[in-house]
C-alpha positions as CSV (number, residue, x, y, z in Angstrom):
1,X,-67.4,-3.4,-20.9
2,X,-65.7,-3.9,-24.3
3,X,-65.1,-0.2,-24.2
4,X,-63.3,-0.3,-20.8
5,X,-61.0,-3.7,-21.5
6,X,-59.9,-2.3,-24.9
7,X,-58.7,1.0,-22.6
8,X,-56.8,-1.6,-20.1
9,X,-55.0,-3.1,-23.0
10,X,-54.1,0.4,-24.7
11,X,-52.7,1.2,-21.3
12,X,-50.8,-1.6,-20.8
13,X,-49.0,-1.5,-23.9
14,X,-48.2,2.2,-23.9
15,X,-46.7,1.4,-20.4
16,X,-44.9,-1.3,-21.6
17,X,-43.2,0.9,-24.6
18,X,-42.5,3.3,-21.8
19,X,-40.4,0.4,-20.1
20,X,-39.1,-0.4,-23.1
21,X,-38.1,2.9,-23.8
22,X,-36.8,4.1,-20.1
23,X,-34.4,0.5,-20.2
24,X,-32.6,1.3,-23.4
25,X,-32.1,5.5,-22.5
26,X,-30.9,4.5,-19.3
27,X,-28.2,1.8,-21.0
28,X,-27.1,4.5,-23.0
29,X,-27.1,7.7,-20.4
30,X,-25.8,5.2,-17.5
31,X,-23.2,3.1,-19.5
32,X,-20.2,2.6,-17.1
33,X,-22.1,3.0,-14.1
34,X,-21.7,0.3,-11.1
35,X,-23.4,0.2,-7.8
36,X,-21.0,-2.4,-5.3
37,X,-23.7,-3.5,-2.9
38,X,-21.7,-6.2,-1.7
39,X,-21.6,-6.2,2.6
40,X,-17.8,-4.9,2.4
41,X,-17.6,-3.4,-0.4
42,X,-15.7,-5.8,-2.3
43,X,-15.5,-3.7,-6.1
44,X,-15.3,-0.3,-3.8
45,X,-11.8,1.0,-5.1
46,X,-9.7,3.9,-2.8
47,X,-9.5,7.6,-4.8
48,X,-5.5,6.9,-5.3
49,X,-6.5,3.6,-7.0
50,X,-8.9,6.0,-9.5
51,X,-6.1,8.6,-10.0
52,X,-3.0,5.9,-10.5
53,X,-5.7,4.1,-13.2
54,X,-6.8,7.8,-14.6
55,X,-2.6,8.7,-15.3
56,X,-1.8,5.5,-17.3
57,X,-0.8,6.6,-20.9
58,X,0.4,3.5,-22.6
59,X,-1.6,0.0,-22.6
60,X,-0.5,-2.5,-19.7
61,X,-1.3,-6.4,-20.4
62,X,-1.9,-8.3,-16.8
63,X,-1.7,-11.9,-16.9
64,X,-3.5,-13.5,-14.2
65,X,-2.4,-17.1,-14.3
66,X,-5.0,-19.4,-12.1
67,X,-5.6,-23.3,-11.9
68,X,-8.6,-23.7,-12.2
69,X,-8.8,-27.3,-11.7
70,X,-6.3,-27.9,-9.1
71,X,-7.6,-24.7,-7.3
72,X,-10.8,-26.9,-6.6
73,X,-9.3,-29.3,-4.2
74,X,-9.1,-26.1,-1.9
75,X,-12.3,-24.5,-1.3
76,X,-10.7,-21.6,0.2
77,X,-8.3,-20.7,-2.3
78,X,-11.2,-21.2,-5.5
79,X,-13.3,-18.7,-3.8
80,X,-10.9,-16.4,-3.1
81,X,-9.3,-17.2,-7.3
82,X,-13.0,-16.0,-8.0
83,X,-12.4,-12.8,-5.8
84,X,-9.1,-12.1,-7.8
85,X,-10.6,-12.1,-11.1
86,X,-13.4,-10.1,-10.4
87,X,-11.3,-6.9,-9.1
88,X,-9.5,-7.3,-12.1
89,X,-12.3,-7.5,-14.2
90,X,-13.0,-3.7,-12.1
91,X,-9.9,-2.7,-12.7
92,X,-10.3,-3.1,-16.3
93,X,-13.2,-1.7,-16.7
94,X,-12.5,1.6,-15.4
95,X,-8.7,2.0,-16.6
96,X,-10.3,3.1,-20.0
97,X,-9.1,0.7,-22.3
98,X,-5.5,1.1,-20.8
99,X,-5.6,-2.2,-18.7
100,X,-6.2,-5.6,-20.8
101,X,-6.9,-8.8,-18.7
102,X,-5.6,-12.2,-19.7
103,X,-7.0,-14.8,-17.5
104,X,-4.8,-18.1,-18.1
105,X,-5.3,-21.3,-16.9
106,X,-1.9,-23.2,-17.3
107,X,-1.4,-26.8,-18.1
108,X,1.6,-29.2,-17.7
109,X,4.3,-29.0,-19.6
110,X,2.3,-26.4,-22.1
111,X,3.8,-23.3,-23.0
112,X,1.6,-21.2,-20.8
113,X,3.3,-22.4,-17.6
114,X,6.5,-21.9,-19.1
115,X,5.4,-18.0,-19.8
116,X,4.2,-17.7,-16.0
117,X,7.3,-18.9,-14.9
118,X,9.4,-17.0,-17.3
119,X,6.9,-14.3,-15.7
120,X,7.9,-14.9,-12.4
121,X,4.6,-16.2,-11.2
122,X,5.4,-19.7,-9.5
123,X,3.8,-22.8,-9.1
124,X,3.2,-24.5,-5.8
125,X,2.7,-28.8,-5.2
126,X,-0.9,-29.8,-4.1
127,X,-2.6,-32.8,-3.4
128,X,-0.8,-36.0,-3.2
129,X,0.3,-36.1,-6.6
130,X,1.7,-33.1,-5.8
131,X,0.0,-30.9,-9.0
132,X,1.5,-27.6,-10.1
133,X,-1.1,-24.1,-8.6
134,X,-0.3,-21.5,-10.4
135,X,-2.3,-18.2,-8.8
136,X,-0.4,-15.3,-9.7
137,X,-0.1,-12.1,-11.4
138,X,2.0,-10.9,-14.0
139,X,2.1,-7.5,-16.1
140,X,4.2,-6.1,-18.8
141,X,3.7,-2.4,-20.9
142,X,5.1,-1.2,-23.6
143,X,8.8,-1.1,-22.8
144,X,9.1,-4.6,-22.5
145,X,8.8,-3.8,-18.5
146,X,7.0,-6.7,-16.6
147,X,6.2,-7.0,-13.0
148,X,4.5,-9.9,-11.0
149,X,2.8,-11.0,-7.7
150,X,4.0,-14.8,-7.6
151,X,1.4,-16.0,-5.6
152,X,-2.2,-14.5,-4.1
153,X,-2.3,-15.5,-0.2
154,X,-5.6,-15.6,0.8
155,X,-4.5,-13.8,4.3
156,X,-3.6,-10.9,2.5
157,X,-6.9,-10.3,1.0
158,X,-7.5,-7.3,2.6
159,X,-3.9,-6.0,1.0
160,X,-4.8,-7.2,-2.4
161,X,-5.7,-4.0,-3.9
162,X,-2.8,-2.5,-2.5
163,X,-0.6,-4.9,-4.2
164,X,-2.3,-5.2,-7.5
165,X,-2.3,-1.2,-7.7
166,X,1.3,-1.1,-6.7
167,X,2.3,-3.2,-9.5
168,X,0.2,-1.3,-12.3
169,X,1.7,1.7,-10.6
170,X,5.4,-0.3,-11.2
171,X,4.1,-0.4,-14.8
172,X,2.6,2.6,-15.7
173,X,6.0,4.5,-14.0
174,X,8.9,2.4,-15.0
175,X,11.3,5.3,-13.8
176,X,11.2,5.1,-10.1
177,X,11.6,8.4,-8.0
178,X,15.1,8.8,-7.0
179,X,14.8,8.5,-2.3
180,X,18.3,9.2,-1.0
181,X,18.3,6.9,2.3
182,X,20.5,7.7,5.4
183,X,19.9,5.4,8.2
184,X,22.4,4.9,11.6
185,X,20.4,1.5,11.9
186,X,21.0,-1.7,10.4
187,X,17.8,-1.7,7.6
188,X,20.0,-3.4,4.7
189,X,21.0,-6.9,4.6
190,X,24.1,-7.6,6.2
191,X,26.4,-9.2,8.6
192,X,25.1,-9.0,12.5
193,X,27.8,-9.0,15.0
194,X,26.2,-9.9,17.7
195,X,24.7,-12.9,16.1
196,X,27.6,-13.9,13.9
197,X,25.2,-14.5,10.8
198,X,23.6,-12.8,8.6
199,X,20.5,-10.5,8.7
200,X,18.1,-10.6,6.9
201,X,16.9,-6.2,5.7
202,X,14.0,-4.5,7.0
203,X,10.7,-5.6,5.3
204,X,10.2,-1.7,4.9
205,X,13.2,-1.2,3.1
206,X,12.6,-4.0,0.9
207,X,9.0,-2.4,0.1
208,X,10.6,0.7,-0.7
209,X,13.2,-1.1,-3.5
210,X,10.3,-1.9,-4.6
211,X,8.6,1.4,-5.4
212,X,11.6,4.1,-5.6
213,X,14.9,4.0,-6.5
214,X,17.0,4.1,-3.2
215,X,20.5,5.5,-2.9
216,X,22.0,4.5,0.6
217,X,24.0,7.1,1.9
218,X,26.7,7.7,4.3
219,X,26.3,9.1,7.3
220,X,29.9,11.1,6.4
221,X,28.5,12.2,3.0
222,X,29.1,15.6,1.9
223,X,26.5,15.8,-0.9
224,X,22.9,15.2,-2.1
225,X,22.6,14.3,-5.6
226,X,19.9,17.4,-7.2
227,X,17.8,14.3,-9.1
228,X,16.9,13.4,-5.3
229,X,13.0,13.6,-4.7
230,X,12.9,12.6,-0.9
231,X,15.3,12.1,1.4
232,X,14.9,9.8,4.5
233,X,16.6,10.1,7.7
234,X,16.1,7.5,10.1
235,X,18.0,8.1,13.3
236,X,20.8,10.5,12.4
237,X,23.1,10.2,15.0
238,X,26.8,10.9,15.1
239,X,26.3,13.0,11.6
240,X,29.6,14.6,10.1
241,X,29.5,18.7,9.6
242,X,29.1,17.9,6.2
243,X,26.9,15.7,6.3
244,X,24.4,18.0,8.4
245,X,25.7,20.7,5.9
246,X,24.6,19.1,3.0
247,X,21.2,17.9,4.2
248,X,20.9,21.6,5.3
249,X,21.6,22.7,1.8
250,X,19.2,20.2,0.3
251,X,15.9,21.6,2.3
252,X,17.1,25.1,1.3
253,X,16.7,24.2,-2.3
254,X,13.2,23.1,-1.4
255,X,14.1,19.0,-0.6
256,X,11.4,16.7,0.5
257,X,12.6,15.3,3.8
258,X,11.2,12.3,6.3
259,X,12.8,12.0,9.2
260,X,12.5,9.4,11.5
261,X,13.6,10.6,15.5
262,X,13.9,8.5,18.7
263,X,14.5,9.2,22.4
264,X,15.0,5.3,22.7
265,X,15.8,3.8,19.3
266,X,15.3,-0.2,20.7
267,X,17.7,-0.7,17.2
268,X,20.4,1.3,18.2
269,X,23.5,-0.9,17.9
270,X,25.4,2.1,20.3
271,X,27.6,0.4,23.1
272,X,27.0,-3.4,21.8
273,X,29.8,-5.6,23.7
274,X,29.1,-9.3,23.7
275,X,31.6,-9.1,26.8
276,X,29.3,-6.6,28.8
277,X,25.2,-7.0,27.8
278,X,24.9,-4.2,30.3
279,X,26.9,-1.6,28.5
280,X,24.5,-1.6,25.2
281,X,21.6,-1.3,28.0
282,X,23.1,2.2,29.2
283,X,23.8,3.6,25.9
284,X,22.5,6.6,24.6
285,X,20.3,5.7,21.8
286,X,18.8,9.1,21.0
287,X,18.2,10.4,17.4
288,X,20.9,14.0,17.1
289,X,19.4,16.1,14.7
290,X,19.2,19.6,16.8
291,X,21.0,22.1,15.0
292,X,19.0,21.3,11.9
293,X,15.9,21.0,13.7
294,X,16.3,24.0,15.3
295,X,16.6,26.0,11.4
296,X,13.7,23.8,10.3
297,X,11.3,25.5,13.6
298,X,10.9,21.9,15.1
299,X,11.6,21.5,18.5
300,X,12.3,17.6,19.8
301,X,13.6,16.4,23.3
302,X,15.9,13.4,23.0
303,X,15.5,12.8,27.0
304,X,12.0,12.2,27.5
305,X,9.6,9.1,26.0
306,X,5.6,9.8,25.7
307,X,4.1,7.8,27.9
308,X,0.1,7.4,27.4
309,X,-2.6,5.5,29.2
310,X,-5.4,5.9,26.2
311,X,-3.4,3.6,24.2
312,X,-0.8,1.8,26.1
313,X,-0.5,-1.8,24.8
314,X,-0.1,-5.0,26.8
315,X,3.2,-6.8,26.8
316,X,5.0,-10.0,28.7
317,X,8.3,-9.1,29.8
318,X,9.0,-12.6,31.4
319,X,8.1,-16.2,30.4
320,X,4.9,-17.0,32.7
321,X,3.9,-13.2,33.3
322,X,0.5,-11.9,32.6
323,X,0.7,-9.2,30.0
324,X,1.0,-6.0,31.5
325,X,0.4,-2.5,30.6
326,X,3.4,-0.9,28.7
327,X,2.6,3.1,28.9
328,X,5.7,3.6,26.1
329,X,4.4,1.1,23.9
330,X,1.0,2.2,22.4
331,X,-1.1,1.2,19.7
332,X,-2.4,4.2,17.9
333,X,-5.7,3.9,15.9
334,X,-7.6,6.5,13.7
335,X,-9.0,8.8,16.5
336,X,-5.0,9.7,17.0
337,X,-4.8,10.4,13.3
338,X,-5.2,14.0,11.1
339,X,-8.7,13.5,10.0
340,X,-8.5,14.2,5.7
341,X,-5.1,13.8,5.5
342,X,-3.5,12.3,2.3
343,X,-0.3,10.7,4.3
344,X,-2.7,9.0,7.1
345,X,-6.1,8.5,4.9
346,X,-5.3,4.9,4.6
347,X,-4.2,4.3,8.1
348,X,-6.3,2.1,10.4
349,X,-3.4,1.8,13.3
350,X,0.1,2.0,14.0
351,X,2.1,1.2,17.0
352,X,5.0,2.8,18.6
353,X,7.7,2.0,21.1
354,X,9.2,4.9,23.4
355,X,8.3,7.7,21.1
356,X,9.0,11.4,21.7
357,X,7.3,14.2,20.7
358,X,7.5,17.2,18.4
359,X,6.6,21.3,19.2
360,X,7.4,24.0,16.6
361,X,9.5,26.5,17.7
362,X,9.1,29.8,19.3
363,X,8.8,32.5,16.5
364,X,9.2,29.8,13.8
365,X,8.0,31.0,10.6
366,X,7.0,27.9,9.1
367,X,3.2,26.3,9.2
368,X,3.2,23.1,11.7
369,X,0.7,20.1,11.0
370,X,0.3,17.7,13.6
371,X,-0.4,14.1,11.7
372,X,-0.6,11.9,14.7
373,X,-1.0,12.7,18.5
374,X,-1.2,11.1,21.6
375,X,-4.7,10.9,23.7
376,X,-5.4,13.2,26.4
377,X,-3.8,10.6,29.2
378,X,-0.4,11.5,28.2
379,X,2.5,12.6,30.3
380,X,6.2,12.8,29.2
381,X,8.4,10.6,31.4
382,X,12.5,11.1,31.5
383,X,13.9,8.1,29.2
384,X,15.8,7.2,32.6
385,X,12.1,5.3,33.1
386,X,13.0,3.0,30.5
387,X,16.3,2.4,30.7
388,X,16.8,-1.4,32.0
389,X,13.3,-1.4,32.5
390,X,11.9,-5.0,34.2
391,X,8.6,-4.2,35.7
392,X,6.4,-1.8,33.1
393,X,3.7,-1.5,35.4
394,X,6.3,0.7,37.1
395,X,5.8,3.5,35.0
396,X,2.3,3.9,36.4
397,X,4.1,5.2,39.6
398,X,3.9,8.9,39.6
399,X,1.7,8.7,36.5
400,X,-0.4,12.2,36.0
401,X,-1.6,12.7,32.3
402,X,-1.6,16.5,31.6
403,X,-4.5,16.5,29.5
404,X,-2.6,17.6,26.7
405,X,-2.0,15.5,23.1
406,X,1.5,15.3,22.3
407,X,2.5,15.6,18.2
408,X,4.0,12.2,17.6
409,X,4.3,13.0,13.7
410,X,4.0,16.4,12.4
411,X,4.2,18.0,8.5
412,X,6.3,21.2,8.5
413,X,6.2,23.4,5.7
414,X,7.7,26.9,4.4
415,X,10.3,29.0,4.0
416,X,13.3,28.1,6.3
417,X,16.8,29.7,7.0
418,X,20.4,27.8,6.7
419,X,21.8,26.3,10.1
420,X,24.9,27.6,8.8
421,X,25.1,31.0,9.2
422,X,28.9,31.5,9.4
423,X,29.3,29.0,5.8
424,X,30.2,26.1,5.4
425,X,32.0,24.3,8.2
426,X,35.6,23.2,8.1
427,X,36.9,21.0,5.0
428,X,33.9,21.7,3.1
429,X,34.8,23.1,-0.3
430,X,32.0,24.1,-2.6
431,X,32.5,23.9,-6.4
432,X,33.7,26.9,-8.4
433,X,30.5,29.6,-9.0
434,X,28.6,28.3,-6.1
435,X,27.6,29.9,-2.9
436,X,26.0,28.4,-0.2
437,X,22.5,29.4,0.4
438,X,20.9,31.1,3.4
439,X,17.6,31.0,3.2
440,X,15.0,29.3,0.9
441,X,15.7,29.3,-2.4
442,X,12.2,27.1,-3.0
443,X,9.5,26.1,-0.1
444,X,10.8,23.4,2.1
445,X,8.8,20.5,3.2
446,X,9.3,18.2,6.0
447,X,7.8,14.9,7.5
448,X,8.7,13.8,11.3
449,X,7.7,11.3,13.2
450,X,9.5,11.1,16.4
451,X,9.9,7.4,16.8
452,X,12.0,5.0,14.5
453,X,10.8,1.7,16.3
454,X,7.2,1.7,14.4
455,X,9.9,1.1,11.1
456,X,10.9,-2.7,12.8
457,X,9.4,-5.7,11.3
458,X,8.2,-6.4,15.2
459,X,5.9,-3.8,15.7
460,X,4.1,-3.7,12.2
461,X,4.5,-7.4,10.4
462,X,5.2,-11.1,10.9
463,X,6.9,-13.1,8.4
464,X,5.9,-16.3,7.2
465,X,6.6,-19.5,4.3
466,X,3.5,-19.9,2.1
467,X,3.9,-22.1,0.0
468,X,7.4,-22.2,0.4
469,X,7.7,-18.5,-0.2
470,X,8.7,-15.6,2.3
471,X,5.5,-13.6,3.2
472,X,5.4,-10.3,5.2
473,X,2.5,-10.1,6.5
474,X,1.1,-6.7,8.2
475,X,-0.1,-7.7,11.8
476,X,-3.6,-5.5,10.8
477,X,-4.2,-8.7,7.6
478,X,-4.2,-10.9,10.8
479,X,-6.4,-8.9,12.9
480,X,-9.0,-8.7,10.4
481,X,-9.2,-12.4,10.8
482,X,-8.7,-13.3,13.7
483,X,-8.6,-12.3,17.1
484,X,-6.1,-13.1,19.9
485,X,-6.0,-14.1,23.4
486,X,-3.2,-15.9,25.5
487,X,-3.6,-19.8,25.6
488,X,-3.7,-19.3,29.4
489,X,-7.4,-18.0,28.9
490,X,-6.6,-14.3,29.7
491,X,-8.4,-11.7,26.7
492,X,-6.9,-8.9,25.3
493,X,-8.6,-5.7,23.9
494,X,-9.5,-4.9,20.8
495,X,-12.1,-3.4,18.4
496,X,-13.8,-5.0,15.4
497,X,-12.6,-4.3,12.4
498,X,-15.0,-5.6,9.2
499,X,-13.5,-9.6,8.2
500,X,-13.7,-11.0,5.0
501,X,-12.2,-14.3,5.6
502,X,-10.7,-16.3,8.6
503,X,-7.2,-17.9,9.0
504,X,-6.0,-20.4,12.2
505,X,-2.5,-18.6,12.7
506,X,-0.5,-18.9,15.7
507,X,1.7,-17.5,18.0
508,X,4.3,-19.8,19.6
509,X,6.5,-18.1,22.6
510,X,8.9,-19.8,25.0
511,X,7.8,-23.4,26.0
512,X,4.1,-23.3,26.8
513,X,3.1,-19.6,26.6
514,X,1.8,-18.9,23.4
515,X,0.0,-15.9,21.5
516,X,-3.2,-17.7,19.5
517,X,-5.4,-16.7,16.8
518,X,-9.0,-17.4,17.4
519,X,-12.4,-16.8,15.8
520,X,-13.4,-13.3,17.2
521,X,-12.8,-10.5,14.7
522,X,-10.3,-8.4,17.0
523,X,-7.3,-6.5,16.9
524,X,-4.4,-7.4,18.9
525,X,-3.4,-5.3,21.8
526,X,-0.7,-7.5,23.5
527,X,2.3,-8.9,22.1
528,X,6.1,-10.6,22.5
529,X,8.8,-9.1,20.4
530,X,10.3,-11.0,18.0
531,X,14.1,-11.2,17.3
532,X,15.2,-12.9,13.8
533,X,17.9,-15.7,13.8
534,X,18.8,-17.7,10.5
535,X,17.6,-21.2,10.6
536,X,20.2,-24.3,9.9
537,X,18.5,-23.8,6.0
538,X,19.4,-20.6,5.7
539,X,15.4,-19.4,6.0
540,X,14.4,-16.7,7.9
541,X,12.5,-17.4,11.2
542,X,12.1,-16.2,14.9
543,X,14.0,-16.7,18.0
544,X,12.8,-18.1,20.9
545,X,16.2,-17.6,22.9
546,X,13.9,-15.2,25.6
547,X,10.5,-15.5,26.7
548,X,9.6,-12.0,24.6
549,X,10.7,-14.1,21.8
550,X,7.7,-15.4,19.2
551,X,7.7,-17.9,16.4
552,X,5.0,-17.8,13.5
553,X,3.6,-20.4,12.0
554,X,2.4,-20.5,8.8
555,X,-1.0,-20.4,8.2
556,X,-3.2,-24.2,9.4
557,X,-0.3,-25.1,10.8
558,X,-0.1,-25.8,14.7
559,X,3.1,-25.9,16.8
560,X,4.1,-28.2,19.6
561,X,4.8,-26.9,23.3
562,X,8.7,-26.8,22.3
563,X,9.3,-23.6,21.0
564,X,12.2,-25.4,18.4
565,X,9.7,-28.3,17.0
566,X,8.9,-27.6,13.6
567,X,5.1,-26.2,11.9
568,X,3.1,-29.3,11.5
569,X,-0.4,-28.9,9.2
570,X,-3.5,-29.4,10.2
């Protein structure tokens, strides 16, 4: 018996050197491992966050400025303060030393909130006595470069890698790539005729001043600086010889081109008379790019609009009209979407209004990639269809799908030949020593999508004040959150995307028709199109001078009936 209880203990402590000895080998062999068992993978980061952390070569310091204090009268925005800190904490950890985390908690008057500020991360009143949040981000590296986020929204949660990233990425590339940016519609800030005020740019400009350099050009310009890396084209229309001779020359050096071509481009400014509305209505508002899309092998047809029942979306054309199947207007998710891709990887849906299509060419020698494509219920319909077009369900009327998906955005690579083959056209003088080139000097490449509409703010974000700050939000941050019916009780389709947090957003249209948020976690698939106006502050916000009109409100805020009466919280 003695024998036998001396064997148990033996046993027990050679097992417990074996633990012992197992816990400190797998510290060392597994050091820098993490498992992220969280339910939506929380600490998961994307493979471009991993390569952008992988190619930083000097150290970047991020300041993450919080309240701690004040942040705890708000439940919502502690927890999510927590959330913040901890991805940065991840993002630290695997940036090799490269990232160093400051977490600051700023008091009055003390020298920290004067460097957030100085920063540009800005505090916002809360409470009754009106206390200072700070919950922002600033970074600088070592060129004395700094960037910041000046406030986290807790809506955009779903967004916040993508923000954080982009701002190391700011950092860690301080010289932007050079995008030359030709555009017939209005994208910049600028005077609006037909308003009389000012407009305010497209949010997708303004995201791309943020990332690249961008060089506006003419649509008479006769040359393409050589430091360009890409060059946009967003409905060329109306384009001088030269101009189509210097874009021409550009691809045949090998240029990286996106274009963006529309059948119906609802921006087109052509035939605006404030004396006859019906004129602009009548206008041609097709994207002209055929002789050059002809050299490139791409074949687009400016006179007929993809119409497709698998993804149609549901709009109200009138004030007091159910929503009602657009066939032009379709929300595309992944299953339209090139499955591996690098340019749609981190899609989860885009929508499009009147959109053409894209073919190569017969005998083209170039290779043709179809990035997003209609369903199987598709059938092209002559743009006539659309023109003053009161009564979508109208377009059902004659309706047979071909069974055939139709290339809505394509990637077109290879060797190309000039559109040009007699020279250069009239008044076009090329320095002393040069010739003009007829055929690939390098491989060309070339991104279409043939729709410009899925570029306005209407179709893809909602603006916002937070805090007394200008948020664009992307319409898929809402989704996540929340899902949307009419007020009149009618439901709209959707699928469930995964939801981390929930917001109370709404929707206010003309009068008593109103788009609302509610708890469901759905996607939206009806909507009003908004038009922007300048309010009597000289802050952006929506018109609701038509019943497809739509005002947001910003977020626990509820509006009144009138569509003019102000946000109120909740």
């Amino acid at each position: 018996m003695t024998k036998r209880l001396t064997l148990g203990g033996g046993t027990l402590l050679a097992l417990a050197l074996l633990f012992i000895g197992l816990t400190v080998l797998c510290n060392y062999a597994l050091r820098g491992w993490r498992l992220d068992l969280t339910q939506n993978h929380l600490y998961t980061t994307a493979p471009g966050t991993d390569r952008i952390l992988r190619s930083i070569k000097e150290p970047i310091n991020l300041y993450l400025f919080f309240s701690e204090k004040t942040a705890a009268q708000l439940p919502r925005l502690k927890t999510y303060g927590v959330r913040v800190r901890e991805f940065l904490e991840e993002l630290a950890a695997r940036s090799n030393g490269t990232l160093h985390l400051h977490v600051i908690d700023p008091q009055p008057f003390s020298e920290d909130e004067d460097r957030a500020s100085e920063l540009g991360v800005r505090g916002a009143p809360v409470g009754p006595t009106g206390s200072q949040l700070y919950f922002g981000l600033a970074g600088t590296n070592s060129t004395d470069g700094h960037a910041a986020i000046a406030f986290f929204d807790p809506d955009k949660e779903e967004f916040l890698e993508y923000d954080v990233v982009k701002l190391i990425y700011q950092l860690a590339n301080p010289k932007k790539p050079v995008v030359a940016w030709l555009s017939s519609l209005p994208m910049t800030e600028g005077y609006d005729p037909r308003s009389g005020q000012m407009r305010e740019p497209w949010v997708i400009y303004t995201q791309a001043e943020q990332l690249f350099d961008v060089r506006p050009l003419d649509t008479s310009t006769t040359k393409i600086d050589p430091d360009v890396t890409v060059l946009v084209l967003v409905h060329p229309k109306n384009l001088a010889p030269a101009t189509q001779f210097a874009i021409d020359q550009y691809a045949l050096r090998g240029g990286h081109i996106v274009a963006f071509l529309d059948p119906i481009a609802e921006s087109d400014q052509s035939g605006a008379d404030p004396q006859n509305p019906m004129a602009a209505m009548a206008a041609d508002k097709s994207s002209q790019l055929g002789t050059l899309l002809a050299a490139w092998g791409v074949q687009f047809n400016p006179r007929q609009v993809v119409a497709d029942r698998g993804h149609a979306l549901s709009v109200s054309m009138r004030q007091g009209d159910p929503p009602v199947q657009h066939l032009g207007i379709l929300g595309l998710d992944k299953s339209t979407f090139a499955a591996g891709d690098v340019i749609t990887a981190g899609l989860s849906n885009i929508n499009v209004a009147t959109a053409g299509y894209l073919e190569p060419a017969k005998d083209a020698h170039i290779k043709f990639e179809p990035l997003v494509q209609s369903s199987a219920q598709a059938e092209p319909l002559p743009v006539e269809r659309f023109t003053m077009l009161f009564d979508p369900s109208s377009l059902r009327d004659g309706f047979k799908p071909t069974g055939k998906r139709y290339t809505i955005a394509a990637r077109v690579t290879g060797g190309i030949r000039t559109a040009f083959p007699a020279g250069p056209p009239a008044g076009v003088t090329l320095p002393a020593g040069q010739t003009a080139l007829k055929q690939s000097a390098k491989p060309f490449t070339l991104v279409a999508f043939a729709d410009t509409d899925l570029l306005s703010d209407y179709l893809w974000v909602h603006e916002q004040n937070f805090f007394g700050q200008r948020i664009a939000q992307p319409y898929r941050s809402r989704a996540r959150s929340s899902g949307w019916r009419l007020c009149d009780g009618s439901r709209t389709t959707a699928s469930a995307p995964r939801s981390t947090s929930s917001s109370s957003n709404c929707v206010t249209r003309k009068r008593s028709s109103r788009l609302c948020s509610r708890s469901a976690t759905t996607n939206p698939r009806s909507f009003s199109r908004p038009s922007r106006r300048r309010s009597s502050t000289g802050s952006s916000s929506r018109s609701c001078a038509s019943a497809r009109n739509c005002v947001p409100c910003a977020p626990g805020s509820t509006r009144t009936s009138r569509a003019s009466a102000p946000c109120s919280r909740s």
